[in-house]
C-alpha positions in Angstrom: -8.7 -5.7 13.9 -5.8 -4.6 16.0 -6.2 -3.6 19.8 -6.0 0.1 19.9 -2.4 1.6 22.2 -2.8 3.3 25.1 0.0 5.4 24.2 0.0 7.3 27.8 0.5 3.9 29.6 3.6 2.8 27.4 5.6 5.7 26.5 8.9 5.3 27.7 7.6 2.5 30.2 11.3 1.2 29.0 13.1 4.3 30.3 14.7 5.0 33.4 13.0 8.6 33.5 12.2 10.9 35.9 9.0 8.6 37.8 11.2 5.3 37.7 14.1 7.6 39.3 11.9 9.2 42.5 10.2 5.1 42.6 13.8 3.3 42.7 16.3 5.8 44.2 16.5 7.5 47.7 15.9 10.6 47.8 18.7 12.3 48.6 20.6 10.9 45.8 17.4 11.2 43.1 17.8 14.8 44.3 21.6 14.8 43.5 21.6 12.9 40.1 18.4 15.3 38.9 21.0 18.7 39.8 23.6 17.1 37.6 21.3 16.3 34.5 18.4 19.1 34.6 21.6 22.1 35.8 24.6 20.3 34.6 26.3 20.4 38.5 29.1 17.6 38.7 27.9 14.1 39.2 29.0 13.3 42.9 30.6 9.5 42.2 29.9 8.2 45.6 25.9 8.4 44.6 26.8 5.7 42.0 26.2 2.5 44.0 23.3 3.8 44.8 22.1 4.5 41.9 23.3 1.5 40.1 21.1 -0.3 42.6 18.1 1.5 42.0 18.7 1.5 38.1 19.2 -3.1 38.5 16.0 -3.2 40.6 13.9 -1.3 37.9 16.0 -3.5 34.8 15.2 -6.7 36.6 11.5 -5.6 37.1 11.9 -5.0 32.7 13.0 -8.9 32.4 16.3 -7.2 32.0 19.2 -9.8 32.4 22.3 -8.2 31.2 23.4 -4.5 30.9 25.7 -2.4 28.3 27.9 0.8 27.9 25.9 1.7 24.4 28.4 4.3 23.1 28.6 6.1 19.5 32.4 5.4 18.0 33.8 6.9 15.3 31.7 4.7 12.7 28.9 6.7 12.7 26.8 3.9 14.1 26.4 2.5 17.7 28.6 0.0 19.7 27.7 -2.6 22.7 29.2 -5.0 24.8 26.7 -7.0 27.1 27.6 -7.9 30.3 25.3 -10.1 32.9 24.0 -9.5 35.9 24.9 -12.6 37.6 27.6 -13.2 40.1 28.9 -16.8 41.0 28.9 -17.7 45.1 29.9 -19.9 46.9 27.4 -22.7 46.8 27.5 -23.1 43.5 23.9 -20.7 42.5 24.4 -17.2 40.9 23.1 -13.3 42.8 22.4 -10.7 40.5 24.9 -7.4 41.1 25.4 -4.6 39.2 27.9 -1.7 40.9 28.2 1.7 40.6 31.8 1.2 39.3 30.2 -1.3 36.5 27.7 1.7 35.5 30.5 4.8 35.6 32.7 3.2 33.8 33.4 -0.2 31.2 36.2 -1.3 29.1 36.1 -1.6 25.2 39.2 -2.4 22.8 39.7 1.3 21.2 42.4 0.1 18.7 39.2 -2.2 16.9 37.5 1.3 16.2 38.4 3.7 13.8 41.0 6.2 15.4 43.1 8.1 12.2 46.1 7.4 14.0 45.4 8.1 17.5 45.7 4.6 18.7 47.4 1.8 17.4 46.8 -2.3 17.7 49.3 -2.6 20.5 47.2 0.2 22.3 44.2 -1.4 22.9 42.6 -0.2 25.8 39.8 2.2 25.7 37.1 3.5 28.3 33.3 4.0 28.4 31.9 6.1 30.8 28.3 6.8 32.0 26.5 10.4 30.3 24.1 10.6 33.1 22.5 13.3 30.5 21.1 10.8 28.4 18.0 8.4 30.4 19.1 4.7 30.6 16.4 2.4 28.8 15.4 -1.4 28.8 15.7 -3.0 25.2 15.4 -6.7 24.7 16.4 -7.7 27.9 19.5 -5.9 28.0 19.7 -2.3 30.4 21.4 0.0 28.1 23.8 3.2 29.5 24.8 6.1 26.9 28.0 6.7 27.5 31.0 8.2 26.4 34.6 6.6 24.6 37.4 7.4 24.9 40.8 5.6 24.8 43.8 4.8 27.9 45.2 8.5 27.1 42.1 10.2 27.3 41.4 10.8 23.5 38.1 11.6 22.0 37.1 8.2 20.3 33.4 8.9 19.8 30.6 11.2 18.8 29.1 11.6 21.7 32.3 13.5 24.0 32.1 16.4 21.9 28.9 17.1 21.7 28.3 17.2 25.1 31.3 19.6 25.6 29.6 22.2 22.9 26.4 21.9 24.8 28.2 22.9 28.0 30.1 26.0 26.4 27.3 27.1 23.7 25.2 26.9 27.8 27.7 29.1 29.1 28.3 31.6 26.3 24.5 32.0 25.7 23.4 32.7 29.2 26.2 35.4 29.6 24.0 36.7 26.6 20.4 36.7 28.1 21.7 38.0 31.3 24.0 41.0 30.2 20.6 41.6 28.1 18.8 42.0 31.3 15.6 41.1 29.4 15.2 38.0 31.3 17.5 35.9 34.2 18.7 32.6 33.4 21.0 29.6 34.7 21.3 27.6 32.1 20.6 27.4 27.8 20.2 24.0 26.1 20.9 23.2 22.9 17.8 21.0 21.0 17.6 19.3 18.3 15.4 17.3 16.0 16.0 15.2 13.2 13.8 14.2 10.6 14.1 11.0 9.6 13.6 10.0 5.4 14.5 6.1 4.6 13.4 3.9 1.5 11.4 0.6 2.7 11.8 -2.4 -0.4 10.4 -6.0 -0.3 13.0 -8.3 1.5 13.5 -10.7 -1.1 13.9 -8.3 -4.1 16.4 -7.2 -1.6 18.2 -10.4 -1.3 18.7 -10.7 -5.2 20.6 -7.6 -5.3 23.9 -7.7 -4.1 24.8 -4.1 -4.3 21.7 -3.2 -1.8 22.6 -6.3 0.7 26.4 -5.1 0.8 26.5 -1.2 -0.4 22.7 -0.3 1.0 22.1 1.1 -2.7 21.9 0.1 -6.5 24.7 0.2 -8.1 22.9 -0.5 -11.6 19.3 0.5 -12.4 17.9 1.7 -15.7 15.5 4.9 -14.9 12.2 3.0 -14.3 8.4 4.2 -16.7 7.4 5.9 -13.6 9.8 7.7 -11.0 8.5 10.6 -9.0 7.1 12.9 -11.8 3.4 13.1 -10.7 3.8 14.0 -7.2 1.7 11.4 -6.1 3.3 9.3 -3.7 4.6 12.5 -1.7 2.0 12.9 1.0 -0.2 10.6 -0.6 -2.7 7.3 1.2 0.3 5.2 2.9 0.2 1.1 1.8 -0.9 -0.9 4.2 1.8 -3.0 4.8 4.3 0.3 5.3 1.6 1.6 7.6 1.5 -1.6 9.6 5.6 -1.2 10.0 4.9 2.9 11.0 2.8 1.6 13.3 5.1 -1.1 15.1 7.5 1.4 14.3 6.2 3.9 16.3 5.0 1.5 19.3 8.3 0.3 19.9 9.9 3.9 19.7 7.2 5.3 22.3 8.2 2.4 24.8 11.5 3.6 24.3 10.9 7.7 25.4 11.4 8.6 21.4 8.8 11.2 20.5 7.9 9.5 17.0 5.1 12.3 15.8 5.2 12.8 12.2 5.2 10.8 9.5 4.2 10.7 5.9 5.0 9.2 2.1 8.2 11.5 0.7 8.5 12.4 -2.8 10.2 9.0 -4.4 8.2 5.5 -4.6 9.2 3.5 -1.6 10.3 6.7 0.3 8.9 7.6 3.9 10.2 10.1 6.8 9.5 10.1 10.7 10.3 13.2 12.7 9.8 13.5 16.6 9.6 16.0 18.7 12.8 18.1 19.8 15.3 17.1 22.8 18.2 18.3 23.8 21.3 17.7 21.5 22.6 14.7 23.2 19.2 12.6 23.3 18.2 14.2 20.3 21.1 12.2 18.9 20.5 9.3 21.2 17.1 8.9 19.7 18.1 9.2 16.1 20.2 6.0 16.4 17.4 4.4 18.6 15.2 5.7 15.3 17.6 4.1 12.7 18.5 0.7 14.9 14.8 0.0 15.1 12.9 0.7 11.6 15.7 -1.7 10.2 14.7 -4.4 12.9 10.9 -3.5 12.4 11.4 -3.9 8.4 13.2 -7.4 8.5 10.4 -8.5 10.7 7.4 -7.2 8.4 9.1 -8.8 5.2 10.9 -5.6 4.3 14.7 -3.8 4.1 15.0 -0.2 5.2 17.4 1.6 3.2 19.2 4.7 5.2 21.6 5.4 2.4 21.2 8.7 0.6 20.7 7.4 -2.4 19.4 3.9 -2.8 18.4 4.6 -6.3 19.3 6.8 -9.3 16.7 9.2 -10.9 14.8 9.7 -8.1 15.3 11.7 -4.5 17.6 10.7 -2.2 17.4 10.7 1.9 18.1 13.7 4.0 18.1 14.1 7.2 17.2 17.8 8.3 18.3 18.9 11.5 16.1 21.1 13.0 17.8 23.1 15.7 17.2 25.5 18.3 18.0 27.2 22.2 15.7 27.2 25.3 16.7 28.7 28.4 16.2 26.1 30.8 14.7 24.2 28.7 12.0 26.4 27.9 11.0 30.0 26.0 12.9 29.6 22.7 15.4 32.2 22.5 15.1 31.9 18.1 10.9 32.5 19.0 10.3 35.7 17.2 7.9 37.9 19.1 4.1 39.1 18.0 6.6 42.2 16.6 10.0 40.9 15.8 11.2 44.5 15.7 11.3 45.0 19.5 12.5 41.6 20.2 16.0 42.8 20.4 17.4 39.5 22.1 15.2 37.2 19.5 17.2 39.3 16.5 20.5 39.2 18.4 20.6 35.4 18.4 19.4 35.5 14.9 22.4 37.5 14.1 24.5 35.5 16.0 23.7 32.1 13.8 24.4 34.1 10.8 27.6 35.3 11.4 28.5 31.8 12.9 27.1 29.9 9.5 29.3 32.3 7.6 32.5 32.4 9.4 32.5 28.7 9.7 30.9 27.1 6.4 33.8 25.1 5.8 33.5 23.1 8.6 29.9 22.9 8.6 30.3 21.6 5.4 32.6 18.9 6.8 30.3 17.8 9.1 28.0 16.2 6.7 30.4 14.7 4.6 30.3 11.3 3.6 30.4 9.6 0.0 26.1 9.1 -0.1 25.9 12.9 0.1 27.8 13.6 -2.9 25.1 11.8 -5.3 22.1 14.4 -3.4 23.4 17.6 -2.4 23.0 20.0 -5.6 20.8 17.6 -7.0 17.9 19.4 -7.3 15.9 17.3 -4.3 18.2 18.6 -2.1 20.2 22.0 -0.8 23.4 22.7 -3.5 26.6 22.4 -1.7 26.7 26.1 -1.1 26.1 27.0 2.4 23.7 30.0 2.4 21.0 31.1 5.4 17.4 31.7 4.5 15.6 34.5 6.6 13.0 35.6 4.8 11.8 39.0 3.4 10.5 40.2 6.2 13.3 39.4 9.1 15.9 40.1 5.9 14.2 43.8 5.7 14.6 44.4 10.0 18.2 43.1 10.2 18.8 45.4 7.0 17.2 48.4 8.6 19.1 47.8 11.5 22.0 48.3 9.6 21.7 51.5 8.0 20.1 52.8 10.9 16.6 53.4 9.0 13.4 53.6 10.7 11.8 50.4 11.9 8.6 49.2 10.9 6.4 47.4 12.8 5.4 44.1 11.0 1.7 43.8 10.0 0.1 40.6 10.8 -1.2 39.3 7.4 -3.9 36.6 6.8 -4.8 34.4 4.2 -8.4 33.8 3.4 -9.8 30.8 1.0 -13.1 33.3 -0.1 -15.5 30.6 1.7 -17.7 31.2 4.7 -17.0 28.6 7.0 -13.7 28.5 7.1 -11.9 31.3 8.9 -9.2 33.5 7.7 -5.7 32.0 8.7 -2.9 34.3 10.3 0.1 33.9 7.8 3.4 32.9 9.0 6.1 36.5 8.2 7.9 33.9 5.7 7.3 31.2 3.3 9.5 27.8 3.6 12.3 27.8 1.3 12.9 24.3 0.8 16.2 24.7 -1.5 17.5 26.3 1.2 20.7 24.6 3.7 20.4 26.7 6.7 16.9 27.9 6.5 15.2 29.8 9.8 11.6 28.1 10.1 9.9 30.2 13.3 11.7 29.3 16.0 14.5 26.7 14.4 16.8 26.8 12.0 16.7 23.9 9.9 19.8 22.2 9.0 19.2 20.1 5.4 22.2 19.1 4.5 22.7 16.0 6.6 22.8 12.5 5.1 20.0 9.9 6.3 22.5 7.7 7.6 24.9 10.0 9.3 24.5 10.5 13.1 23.5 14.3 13.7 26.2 14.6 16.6 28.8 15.4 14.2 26.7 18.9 12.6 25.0 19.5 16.1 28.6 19.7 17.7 29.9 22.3 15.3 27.0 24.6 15.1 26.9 24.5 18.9 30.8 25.6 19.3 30.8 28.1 16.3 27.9 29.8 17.7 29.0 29.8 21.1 32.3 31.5 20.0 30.1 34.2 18.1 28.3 34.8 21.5 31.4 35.1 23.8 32.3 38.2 21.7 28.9 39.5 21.8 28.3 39.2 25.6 32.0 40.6 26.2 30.5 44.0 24.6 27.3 43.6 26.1 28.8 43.3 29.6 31.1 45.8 29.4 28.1 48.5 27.8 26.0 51.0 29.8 23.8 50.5 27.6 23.3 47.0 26.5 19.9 47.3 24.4 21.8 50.6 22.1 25.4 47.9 21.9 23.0 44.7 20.8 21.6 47.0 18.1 24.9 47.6 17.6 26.4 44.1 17.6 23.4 43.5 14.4 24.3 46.6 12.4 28.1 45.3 12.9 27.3 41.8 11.8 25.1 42.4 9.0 27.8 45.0 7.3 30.1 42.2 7.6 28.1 38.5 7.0 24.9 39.6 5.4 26.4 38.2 2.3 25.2 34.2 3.9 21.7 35.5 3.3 19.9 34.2 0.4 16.1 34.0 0.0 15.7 32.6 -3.6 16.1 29.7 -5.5 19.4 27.9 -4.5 18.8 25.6 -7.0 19.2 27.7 -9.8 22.5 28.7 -12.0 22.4 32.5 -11.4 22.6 31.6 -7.4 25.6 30.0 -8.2 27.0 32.2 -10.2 26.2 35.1 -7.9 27.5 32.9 -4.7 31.0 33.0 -6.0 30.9 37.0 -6.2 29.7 36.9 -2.9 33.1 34.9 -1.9 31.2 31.7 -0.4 32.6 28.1 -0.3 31.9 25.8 -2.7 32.7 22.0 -2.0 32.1 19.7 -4.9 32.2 16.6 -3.1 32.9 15.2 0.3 36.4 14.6 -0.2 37.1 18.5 -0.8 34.8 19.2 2.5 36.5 17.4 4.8 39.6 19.7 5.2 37.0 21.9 7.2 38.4 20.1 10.0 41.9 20.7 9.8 41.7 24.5 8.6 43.2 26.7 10.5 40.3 28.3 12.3 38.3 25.3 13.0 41.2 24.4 14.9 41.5 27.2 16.8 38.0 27.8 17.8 37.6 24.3 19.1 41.0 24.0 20.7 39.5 27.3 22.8 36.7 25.8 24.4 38.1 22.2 24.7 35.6 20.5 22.2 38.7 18.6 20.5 41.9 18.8 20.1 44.3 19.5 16.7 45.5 16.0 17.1 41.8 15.1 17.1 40.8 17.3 14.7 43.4 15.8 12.4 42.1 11.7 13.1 38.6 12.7 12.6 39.6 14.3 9.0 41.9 11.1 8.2 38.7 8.9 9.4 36.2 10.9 6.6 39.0 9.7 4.2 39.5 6.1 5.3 35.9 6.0 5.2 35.2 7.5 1.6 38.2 5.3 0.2 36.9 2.0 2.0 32.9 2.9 0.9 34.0 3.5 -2.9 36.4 0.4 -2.8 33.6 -2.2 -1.3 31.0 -0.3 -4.2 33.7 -1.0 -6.9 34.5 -4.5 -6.3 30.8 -5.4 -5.9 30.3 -3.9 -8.9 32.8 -5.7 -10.7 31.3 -9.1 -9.0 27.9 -8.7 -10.7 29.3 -7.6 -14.2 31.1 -10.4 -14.2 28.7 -13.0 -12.9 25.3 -11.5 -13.2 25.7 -8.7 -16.1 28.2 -10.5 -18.4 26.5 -13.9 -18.3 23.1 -12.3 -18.6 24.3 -10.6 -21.9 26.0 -13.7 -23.3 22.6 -15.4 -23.2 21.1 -12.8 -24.9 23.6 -12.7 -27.9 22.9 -16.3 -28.2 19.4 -15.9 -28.6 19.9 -13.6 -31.0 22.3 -15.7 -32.7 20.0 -18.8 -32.9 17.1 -16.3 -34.0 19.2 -14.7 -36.9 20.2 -19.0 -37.9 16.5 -19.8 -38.1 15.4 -17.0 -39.8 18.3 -17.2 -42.8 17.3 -21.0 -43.0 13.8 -20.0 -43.6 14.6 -17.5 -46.1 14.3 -14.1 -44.2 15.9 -11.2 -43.9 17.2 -10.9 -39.8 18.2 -7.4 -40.1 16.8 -6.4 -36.7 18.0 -8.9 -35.4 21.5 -8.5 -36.4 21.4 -5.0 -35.4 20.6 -6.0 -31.8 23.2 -9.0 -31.8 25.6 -5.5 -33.0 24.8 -3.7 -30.4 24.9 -6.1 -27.9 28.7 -7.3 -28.8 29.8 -3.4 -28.3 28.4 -3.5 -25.0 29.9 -6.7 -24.5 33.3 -5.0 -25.7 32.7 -2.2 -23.6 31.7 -3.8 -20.5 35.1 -5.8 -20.5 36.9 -2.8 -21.3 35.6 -1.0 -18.3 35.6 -3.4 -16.1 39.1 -3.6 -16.6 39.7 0.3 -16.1 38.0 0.1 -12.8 39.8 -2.8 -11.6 43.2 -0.9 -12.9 42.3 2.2 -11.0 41.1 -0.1 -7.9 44.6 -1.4 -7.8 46.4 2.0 -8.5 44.7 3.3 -5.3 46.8 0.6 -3.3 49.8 2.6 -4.4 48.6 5.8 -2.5 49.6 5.8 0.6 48.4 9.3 2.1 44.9 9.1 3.4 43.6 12.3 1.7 45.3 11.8 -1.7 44.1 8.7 -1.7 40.7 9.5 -1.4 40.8 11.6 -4.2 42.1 9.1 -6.4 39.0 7.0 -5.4 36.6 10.0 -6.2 38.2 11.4 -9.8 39.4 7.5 -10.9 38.1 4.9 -9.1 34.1 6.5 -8.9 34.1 8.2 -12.6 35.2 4.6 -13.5 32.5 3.4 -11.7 29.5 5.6 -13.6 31.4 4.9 -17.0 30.2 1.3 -17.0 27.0 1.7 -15.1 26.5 3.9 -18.0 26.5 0.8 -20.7 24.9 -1.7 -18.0 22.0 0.3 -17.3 21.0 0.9 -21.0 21.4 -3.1 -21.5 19.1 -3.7 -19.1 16.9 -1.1 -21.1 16.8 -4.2 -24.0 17.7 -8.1 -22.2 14.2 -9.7 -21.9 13.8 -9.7 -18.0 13.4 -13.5 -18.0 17.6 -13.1 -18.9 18.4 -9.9 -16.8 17.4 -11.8 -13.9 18.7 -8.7 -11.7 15.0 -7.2 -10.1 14.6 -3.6 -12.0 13.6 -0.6 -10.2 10.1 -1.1 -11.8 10.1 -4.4 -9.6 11.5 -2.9 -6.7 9.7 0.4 -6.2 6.0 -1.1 -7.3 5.0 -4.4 -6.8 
């Protein structure tokens, strides 16, 4: 029996929040740091001493003894480099300081990170400096400070710069908005954001006997087990004890930490779980999702356990998503995507709606980019998750007002609708003006749109920083016509009619998993990306360039390094997956299928001395020298296309010699392994089968 969690008492008792800042700061600078995080005013730098004092106080009172510049580079993942408080004197003993210089700004080596050509090894000197944005937090006795990277010249080196920037410009563009409106007066608008979270959880030690999950974070090999998914009974269903004891821990250490941990549930494939908190603004938003990812692989290893964050861990069954649900408050409040009781009238809820649409359609391409990465490309179109056609999903009724909007037809109010189960005591339910289409990539949910294309292990700064600048760009046009109407309610009207005429052709309520949509989304002119590799030139198209050279998000040059980084990436992922492959053909696979052919071999010897007839036998020893054959045959292909890509020296072409050689190499002889492992007696195929890993 565990001791029930007074959850009120330890959320974010690990965070420097707003009650740790008015206990440990004076008060004229808790008054000056809150104007720079809650209204985005400029941080005054000669507050910082005195904050950094405050801030040591309240991380020695944690047991804190060191501190760190925690900053997201270019890997996807998160960096640190821990620093002590202590401070020799001169009698030999140790004070414990910590500076306001020491918490603006630390030093990292920005030619160890990846860069696509921005920095080289001679230029090695990089700079982290504090996002006052994002709460400091206490973890394992280390104070840890989000902050940005960036190298000696000032170029983006992280995930984190950029999204900030979009946040300030979507703020500005989007305010100019709701005031030219007049509906409502307002300082500020901030971007949120909320990811959930789906990851596989698999015994530890299974784990360690399979190479490709210990170094690739998914199976490589894996005949499709008796049982995958095709009941629907995991989904949603009674959680195992031992998962729910890691939730639990899970969520305990998350609370401590300020991360909103509220929902989570089985998914659809054995093994497979999601967590989803509660919004935040971008930047923590994204903050937490890292916090979210660091600590359920910590929590596994601990509970006997691997988590597995790629996006597809096993073949046959559903991969991991990670849908970003986003969304604008003004001042962090009302929802400017909250449809009123009649949507008809909200004229500034449909004119943000419109804006997202046209935004999603000018800009697919690099949408698209922004959730490239080689573990999408086995679950995007796969029928688990959206197709790699980026469509928006409205919903009849909002469809229907935007469209009579359009042609200038009358509107209708919307009727409220209920649903009713035909028994007494439970009452009739109001119905929602939509269903949820889950096939679709940018569906509108209420007051959200929801984002599915994202990988489970990508950060969600990457997809939150282009929706935020391609929708702010959309509303700078808007409130330049707004602001220079007489009549701004008549030009917003407008400004919908105009879009829908021109972008109504990113709408799509059916199935986006089916042929026809398709068919009928290449009449319609949309992008379709057949892989990551073909995606990532959304970053150095023209347009994308310009749009976020305007407001300052990054650069060309930047632009350009982030693209060459996808490809580095995809070439250095498929490279580590084909040489592990080729490792456990050769030294589990091979082997394995030797021993078998031998105790076939001994089997057909006994049975011809005793006078019988081995014909079954024989045909198995057959078949298992042409997999033999074919094994070493393509084993040798991939290794020949392995070494071809050496010969490519430009970063893009050689990542698609990786994905049309090196990759379709790669499924040729997983092909003739897999159906092996479909006949080796498991006491030979030592390898643990998906059978073992996804029930026992």
């Amino acid at each position: 029996m565990t001791n029930a969690i007074n959850i009120a008492e330890i959320f974010a008792e690990n965070v420097f929040n707003d009650s740790a800042m008015r206990k440990y700061l004076p008060g004229d600078t808790y008054k000056q740091l809150k104007k720079a995080i809650d209204l985005g005013h400029e941080l005054d730098p000669n507050i910082a001493d005195s904050v950094a004092t405050g801030m040591k106080q309240w991380a020695l009172s944690k047991g804190a003894t060191h501190f760190t510049h925690w900053f997201q580079p270019m890997t996807g993942a998160t960096a640190e480099k821990h620093d002590s408080f202590i401070n020799p004197i001169d009698d030999g003993n140790v004070i414990m300081t910590f500076s306001g210089k020491e918490l603006i700004k630390g030093e990292a080596d920005a030619s160890s990170f990846p860069s696509g050509g921005l920095r080289v090894t001679f230029e090695a000197r990089g700079y982290t400096m504090w996002d006052c944005t994002s709460p400091v937090f206490v973890k394992e006795n280390t104070l840890y400070i989000p902050t940005c990277f960036c190298s000696f010249y000032g170029e983006v080196l992280d995930k984190k710069t950029p999204l900030l920037r979009s946040m300030e410009v979507l703020s500005k563009q989007a305010t100019r908005v709701v005031n030219a409106l007049g509906i409502a007066k307002c300082e500020r608008v901030v971007a949120m954001a909320g990811a959930e979270q789906e990851y596989f959880l698999v015994d530890k030690e299974y784990a360690r006997q399979r190479r490709d999950i210990l170094i690739c974070g998914r199976t490589l090999f894996g005949a499709k087990p008796q049982k995958g998914q095709e009941l629907g009974d995991h989904y949603y269903g009674n959680i195992k004890e031992n998962v729910m004891g890691f939730m639990r821990e899970l969520d305990e250490q998350l609370w401590k930490l300020g991360v909103t941990a509220k929902t989570e549930h089985n998914e659809a494939a054995p093994c497979q779980h999601e967590l989803a908190p509660v919004y935040a603004t971008c930047n923590i938003a994204c903050d937490h999702n890292q916090l979210i990812m660091e600590t359920m692989k910590k929590v596994a290893l601990r509970r006997g356990m691997v988590c597995l964050l790629h996006e597809k861990p096993f073949a046959g069954v559903n991969g991991s998503g990670k849908h970003n649900n986003w969304s604008l408050n003004i001042d962090g409040g009302k929802s400017l995507l909250r449809q009123g009781k009649n949507p008809v009238d909200d004229v500034q809820f449909l004119l943000f709606l419109a804006s997202v649409i046209k935004a999603v359609d000018k800009y697919a391409e690099v949408l698209h980019a922004a959730i490239a990465c080689p573990g999408n490309d086995h679950r995007l179109g796969g029928h688990e998750a959206p197709p790699a056609i980026i469509s928006v999903f409205l919903g009849e009724t909002l469809t229907n007002i935007l469209e009579n909007i359009e042609t200038g037809g009358a509107a209708e109010e919307v009727k409220r609708s209920y649903v009713s189960m035909g028994i007494n005591t439970i009452p009739a339910l109001h119905a929602d003006n939509s269903d949820r289409n889950r096939t679709s990539p940018f569906a509108f949910t209420g007051n959200k749109f929801e984002f599915r294309m994202p990988g489970a292990s990508q950060s969600i700064a990457d997809c939150n920083t282009v929706i935020n600048t391609v929708v702010a760009d959309v509303l700078e046009e808007i409130a330049d016509r707004l602001e220079n109407s007489s009549d701004s309610r008549e030009e917003a009207l407008n400004i919908i009619a105009d879009i829908m005429r021109c972008h109504k052709r990113i709408i799509f309520n059916g199935n986006n998993y089916s042929d026809e949509w398709a068919e009928e989304a290449r009449r319609r002119g949309l992008p379709q990306m057949n892989s990551s590799v073909d995606s990532i030139g959304g970053f150095t198209m023209e347009k994308t360039i310009a749009v976020f050279e305007k407001y300052g998000i990054l650069s060309r040059k930047e632009l350009e390094s982030r693209a060459e980084i996808m490809y580095e990436n995809y070439v250095k992922t498929i490279n580590i997956e084909a040489l592990t492959m080729l490792d456990m053909v050769k030294r589990e696979i091979i082997p394995a299928v030797m021993e078998y052919q031998s105790v076939l071999a001994d089997g057909i010897n006994k049975l011809s001395l005793a006078g019988v007839e081995p014909v079954v036998q024989k045909d198995l020893l057959s078949s298992m020298n042409e997999s033999l054959f074919s094994m070493c045959d393509l084993s040798d292909k991939l290794e020949k296309a392995v070494g071809r890509g050496d010969t490519v020296v430009n970063a893009r072409d050689k990542a698609y010699h990786f994905r049309n050689e090196v990759f379709a190499a790669m499924e040729e002889l997983r092909g003739v392994c897999d159906r092996c492992e479909s006949i080796v007696p498991a006491h030979i195929w030592r390898l643990p089968t998906y059978s073992d890993i996804m029930y026992k």
